[in-house]
N, C-alpha and C positions, 0 to 999 in steps of 0.2 A: 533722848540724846545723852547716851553716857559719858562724856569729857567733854564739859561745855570749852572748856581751853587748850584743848588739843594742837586746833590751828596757829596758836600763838606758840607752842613750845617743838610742836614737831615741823618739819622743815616736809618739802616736795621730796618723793625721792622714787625718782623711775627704773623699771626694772633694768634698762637700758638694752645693747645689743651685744652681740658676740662679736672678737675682736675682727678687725678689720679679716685681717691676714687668714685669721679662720672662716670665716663664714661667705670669702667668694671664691673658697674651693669647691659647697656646694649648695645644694637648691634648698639646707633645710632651713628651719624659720629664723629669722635673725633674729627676732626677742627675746631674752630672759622671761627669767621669773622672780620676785619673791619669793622669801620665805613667808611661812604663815604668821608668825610671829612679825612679822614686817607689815608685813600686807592688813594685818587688823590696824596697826599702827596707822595706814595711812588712811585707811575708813574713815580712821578715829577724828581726822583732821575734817569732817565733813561739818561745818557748820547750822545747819539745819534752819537753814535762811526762814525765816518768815516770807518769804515770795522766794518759791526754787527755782530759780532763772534755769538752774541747769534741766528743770521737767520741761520748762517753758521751749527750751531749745530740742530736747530731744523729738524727731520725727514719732516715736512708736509711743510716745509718754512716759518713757520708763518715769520711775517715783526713789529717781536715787537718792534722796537721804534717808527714807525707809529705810531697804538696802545695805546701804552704807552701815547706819547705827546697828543691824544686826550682824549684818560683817563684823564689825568690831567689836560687837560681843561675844563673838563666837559661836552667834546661830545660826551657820551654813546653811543649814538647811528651807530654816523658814527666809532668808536672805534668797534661796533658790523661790521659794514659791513665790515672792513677791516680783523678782524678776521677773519669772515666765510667764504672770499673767499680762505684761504689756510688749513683752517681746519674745518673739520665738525663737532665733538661735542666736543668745547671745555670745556663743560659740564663734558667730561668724562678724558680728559689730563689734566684738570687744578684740579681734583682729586688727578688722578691715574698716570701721568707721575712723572717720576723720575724729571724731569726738565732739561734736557742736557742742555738746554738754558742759566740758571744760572749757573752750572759751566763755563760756555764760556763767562761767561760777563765779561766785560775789567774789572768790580770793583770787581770782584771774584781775579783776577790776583792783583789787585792793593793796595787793602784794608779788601780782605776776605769778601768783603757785596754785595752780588751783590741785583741786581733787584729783588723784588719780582713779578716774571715774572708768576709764576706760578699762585699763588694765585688772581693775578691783571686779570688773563686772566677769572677766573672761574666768578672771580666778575663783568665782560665786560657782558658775558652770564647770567649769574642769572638777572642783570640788566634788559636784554634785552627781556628775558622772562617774567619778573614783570611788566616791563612798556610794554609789549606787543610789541614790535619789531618785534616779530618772528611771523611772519604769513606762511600759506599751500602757497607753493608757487604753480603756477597752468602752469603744462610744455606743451607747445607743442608737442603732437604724431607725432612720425616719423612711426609707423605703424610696428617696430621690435620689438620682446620683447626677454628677456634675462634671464633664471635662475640663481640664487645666491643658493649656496649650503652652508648655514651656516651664522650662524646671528651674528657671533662674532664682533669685532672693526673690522675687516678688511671687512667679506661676510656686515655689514652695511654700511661702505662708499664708495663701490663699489656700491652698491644696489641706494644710496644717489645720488651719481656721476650719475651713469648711470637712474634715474626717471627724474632726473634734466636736462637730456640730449633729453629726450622725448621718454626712450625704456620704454616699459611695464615690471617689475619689477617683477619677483614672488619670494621672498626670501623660502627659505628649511629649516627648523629646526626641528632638530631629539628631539629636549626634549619638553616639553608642552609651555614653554613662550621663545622668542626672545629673546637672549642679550649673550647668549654662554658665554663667559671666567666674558665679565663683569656681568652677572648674577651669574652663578655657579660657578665662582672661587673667585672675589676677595668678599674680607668679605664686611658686611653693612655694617662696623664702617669706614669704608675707600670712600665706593662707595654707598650711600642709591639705593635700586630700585626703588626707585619713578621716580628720573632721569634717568634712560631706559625708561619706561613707556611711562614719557613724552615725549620724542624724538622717541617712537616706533609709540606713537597717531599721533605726527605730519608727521612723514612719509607715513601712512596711507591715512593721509584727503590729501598728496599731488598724494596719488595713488598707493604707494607699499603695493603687496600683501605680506602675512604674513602664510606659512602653518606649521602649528605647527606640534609634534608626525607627522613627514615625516620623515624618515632616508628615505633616495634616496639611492637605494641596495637592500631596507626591502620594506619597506610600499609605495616606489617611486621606478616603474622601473626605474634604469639609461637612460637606453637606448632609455626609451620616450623623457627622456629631448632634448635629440636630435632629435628626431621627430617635438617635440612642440613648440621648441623654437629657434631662431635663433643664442643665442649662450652658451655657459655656464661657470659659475664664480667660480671654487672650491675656498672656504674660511674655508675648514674643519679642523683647527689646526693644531697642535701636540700635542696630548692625548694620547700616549703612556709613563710611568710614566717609569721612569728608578727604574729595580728594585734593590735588597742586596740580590743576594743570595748566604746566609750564613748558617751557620748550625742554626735551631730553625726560621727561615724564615717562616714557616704554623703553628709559634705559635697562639692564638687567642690575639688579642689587639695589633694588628701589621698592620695597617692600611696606604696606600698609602694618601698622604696630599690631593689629591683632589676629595678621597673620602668622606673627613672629612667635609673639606669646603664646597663643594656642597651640602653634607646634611643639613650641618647648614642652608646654604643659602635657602633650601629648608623649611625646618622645620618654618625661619621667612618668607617664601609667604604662609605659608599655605598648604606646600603639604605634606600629611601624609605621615608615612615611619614607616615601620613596628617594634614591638619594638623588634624584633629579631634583626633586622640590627641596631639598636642606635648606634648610635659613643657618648659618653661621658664622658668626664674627669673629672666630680665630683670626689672629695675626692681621684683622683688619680696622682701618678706620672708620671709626662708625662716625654718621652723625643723625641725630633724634631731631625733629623738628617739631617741636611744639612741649610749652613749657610744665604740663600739669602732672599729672599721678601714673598715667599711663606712658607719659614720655620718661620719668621716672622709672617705672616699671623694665621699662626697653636699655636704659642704661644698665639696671642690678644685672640684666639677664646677660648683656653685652660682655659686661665687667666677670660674671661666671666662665662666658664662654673662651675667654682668654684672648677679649679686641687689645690690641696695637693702641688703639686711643677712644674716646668718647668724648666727643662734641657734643652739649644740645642748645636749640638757641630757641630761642623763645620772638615773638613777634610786638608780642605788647613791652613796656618797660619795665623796668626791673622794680618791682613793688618792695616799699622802707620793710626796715628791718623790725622784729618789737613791737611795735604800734603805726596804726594807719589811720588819721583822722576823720579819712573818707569812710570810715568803718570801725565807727567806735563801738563800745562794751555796749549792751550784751549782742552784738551783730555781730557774726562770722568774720572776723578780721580779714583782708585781703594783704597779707604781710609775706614777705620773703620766707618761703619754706626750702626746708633743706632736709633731703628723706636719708636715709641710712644707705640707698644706692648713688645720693649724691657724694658721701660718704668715703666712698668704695673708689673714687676716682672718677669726674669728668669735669671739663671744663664748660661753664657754663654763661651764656652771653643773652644780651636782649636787644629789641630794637633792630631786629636782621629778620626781613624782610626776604624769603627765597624768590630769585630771578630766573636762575635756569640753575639743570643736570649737563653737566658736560660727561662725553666718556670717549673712551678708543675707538678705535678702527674696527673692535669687533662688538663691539653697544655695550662697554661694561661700563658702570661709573664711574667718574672717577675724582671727582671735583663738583662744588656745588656752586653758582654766584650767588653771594647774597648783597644785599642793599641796606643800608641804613635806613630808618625811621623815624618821623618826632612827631608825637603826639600832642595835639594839642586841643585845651576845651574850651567849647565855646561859652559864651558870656549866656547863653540862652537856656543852658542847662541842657541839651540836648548830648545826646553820645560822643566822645572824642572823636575827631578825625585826624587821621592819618594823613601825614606826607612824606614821599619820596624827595631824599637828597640826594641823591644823583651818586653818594660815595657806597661804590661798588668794591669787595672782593672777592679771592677763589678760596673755599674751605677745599682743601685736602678731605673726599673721603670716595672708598671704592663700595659702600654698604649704607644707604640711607632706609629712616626709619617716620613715617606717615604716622602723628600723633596731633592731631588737630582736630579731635575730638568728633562728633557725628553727627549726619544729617538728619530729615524728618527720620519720623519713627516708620521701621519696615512697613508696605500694604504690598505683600505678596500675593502669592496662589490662595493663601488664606483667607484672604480679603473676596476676590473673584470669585471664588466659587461659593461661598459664603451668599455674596450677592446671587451669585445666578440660583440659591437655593431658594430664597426667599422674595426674588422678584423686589426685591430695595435696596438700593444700596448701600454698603455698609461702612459707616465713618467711625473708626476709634478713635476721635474727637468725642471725649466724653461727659456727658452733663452732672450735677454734682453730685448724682443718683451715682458713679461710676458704669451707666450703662451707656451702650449705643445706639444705633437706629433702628438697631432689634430687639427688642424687649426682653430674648432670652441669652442675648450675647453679652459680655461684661467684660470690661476691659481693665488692664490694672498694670505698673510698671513704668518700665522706659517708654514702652509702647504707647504712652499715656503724656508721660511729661518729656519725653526725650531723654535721651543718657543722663545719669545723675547717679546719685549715692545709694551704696547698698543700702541703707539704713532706711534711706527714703521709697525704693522698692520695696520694701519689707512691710514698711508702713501703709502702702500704696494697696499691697494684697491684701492686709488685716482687713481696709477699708471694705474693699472691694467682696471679701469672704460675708460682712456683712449685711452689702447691698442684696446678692445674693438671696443670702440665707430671706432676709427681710422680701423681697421681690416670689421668690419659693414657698413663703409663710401666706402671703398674702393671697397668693394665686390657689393655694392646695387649701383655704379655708371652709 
């Protein structure tokens, strides 16, 4: 630990965003940066806890006050190797994670400022890809290869784990380019794709294969995978969108959020999309219905496209601001957040309950009812329950947006044919082995725990690259 008193003399200081006014003319990343001379500084504030609440909380283990202390000494580099042995694209967490890390930092508990743990780590990787650090590492063949069914954060550090282990790799992707959630769901201004790209190029030169337009079910018998390959890795999400159905539900401008998203996202690579399907909130009243990261998401994008207004209302109550007793240090706070597209302009409400889609005479929307809410807990400790108070009003909007997060995890074609290969049928209901009811099938992801945090897919695949390897070891003995 080189400045055991760092924390006491240097204050929190984040890299923050680009000004309002600038950054919702367009899609690219709202974050700054540090200088380096800054950014060792805030290393420097890592106190090097005798119990690292902040390793305790990360999904993938990182060992951030390692890290950290060589950050601020100015060892880029070996700061890089100690990252990437417990996380694989910290390119994509030092984005797009919430940070669990920071809330569990002792100086989160102590003084409200913790580590800029998050930001410190993306700036380890960017470093290390600039000064060239990061070279094709070149694996050893053990002569087994392994399909990966899904190229999201999880089907790619399974994919990662398991090239690096020396199986021949062939990752599945049903859409045209790699990257699944972090391509097609989260927005540019959060996660640029240039950084997939890059990390899909270097996965490449180290040997994983990459087949695009594959749905495995459609265009990929399942049932070859198992012919061809010695084992296989479901990473296929959970993309099924929880839906409202409510009366006026098949009005027109009633759009599931990762509909929206993906088009957008599609529209900046380039990929035409017919102008019958446009999703666009010019000149319109939006309103997002549901309160978390991706109804977030739908607002930044809303606010780009040049909407008229942005409503989003949330169903549960408006959670304290600061501190929430129901979720003290070091537990994931449940506390009023407020993202850089809340920022940007919306107005935001709780406790509203959607009743009906009103619209015209020709089915467009145009009006939503909503209903008040009071939540109340029981004395038994059981979950809140909800009640209707009866006081109803009409939100003005001709453009709603379905963010109410997602249902059981997909059992598509994948599933069935799968089964009818093997004569068993096949549950990615996983046991702690990460496998299924087929000994050579492994499951890992959303797919696995339901929609959740990149950070937690990531962590999900390492697991699972293991089970793997460990299950392929034992069988080819």
């Amino acid at each position: 630990m080189g400045n055991p008193k760092a924390f006491l003399t240097i204050p929190r200081q984040e890299a923050g965003y680009r000004p309002v006014h600038e950054r919702i003319c367009d899609f690219s990343e709202v974050e700054q940066v540090l200088n380096t001379s800054e950014r060792r500084k805030q290393a420097s504030r890592c106190m090097d806890c005798g119990v690292p609440f902040c390793h305790w909380a990360c999904p993938t283990g990182n060992r951030q006050p390692e890290w950290q202390d060589l950050l601020y000494k100015g060892r880029w580099k070996e700061a890089w190797r100690i990252l990437e042995q417990t996380c694989d694209f910290p390119e994509f967490t030092g984005r797009v994670c919430p940070a669990l890390c920071e809330k569990s930092c002792v100086l989160n508990l102590s003084i409200h400022e913790p580590v800029t743990i998050r930001e410190n780590e993306v700036a380890i990787i960017e470093a290390a890809f600039r000064e060239g650090y990061v070279k094709p590492a070149k694996p050893v063949r053990n002569g087994m290869k392994v399909a990966v069914v899904g190229s999201g954060p999880a089907g790619l550090a399974a994919a990662n784990q398991l090239n690096r282990r020396g199986y021949e790799v062939t990752v599945f992707e049903k859409d045209g380019l790699p990257g699944g959630l972090l391509r097609f769901g989260i927005p540019n201004f959060k996660l640029n794709k240039r950084i997939i790209d890059r990390r899909i190029e270097l996965m490449k030169k180290e040997g994983v294969k990459f087949r695009t337009n594959s749905r495995v079910g459609k265009d990929v018998r399942a049932g070859k995978l198992l012919d061809d390959f010695d084992a296989v890795c479901l990473a296929i999400g959970s993309e099924v969108p929880r839906d409202l159905p409510v009366p006026g539900r098949d009005l027109r401008g009633i759009h599931f959020a990762m509909e929206y998203l993906g088009q957008q996202n599609r529209i900046l690579e380039g990929i035409k999309v017919p102008e019958k399907d446009l999703i666009s909130a010019r000149g319109r009243k939006v309103l997002v219905i549901g309160g978390g990261d991706t109804g977030s998401d739908c607002v930044g994008t809303a606010n780009r496209q040049g909407a008229k207004s942005v409503t989003q209302i949330e169903i549960m109550p408006q959670p304290p601001a600061g501190f929430n007793p129901a979720t003290p240090w070091p537990a994931w706070p449940q506390i009023l957040k407020t993202s850089s597209s809340h920022e940007e302009g919306c107005k935001r409400r709780w406790n509203l309950a959607t009743n009906l889609f009103a619209g015209d005479s020709k089915g467009n929307l145009k009006s939503v009812e909503t209903e008040e809410v009071e939540w109340t807990q029981p004395t038994d400790g059981s979950r809140p329950e909800m009640r209707h108070t009866g006081k109803t009003e009409r939100i003005d909007a001709d453009l709603a947006f379905l963010c109410m997060g997602f249902v059981n995890p997909v059992q598509d074609g994948i599933i069935k044919e799968l089964s009818l290969k093997t004569d068993n049928r096949l549950n990615i209901v996983v046991d702690r082995n990460l496998t299924t009811s087929h000994n050579r099938v492994f499951a890992c992801g959303d797919a696995v725990s339901g929609a959740s945090l990149v950070v937690r897919a990531m962590a999900s695949g390492r697991k699972t690259a293991e089970a793997i390897d460990r299950f392929l070891n034992a069988t080819n003995l």
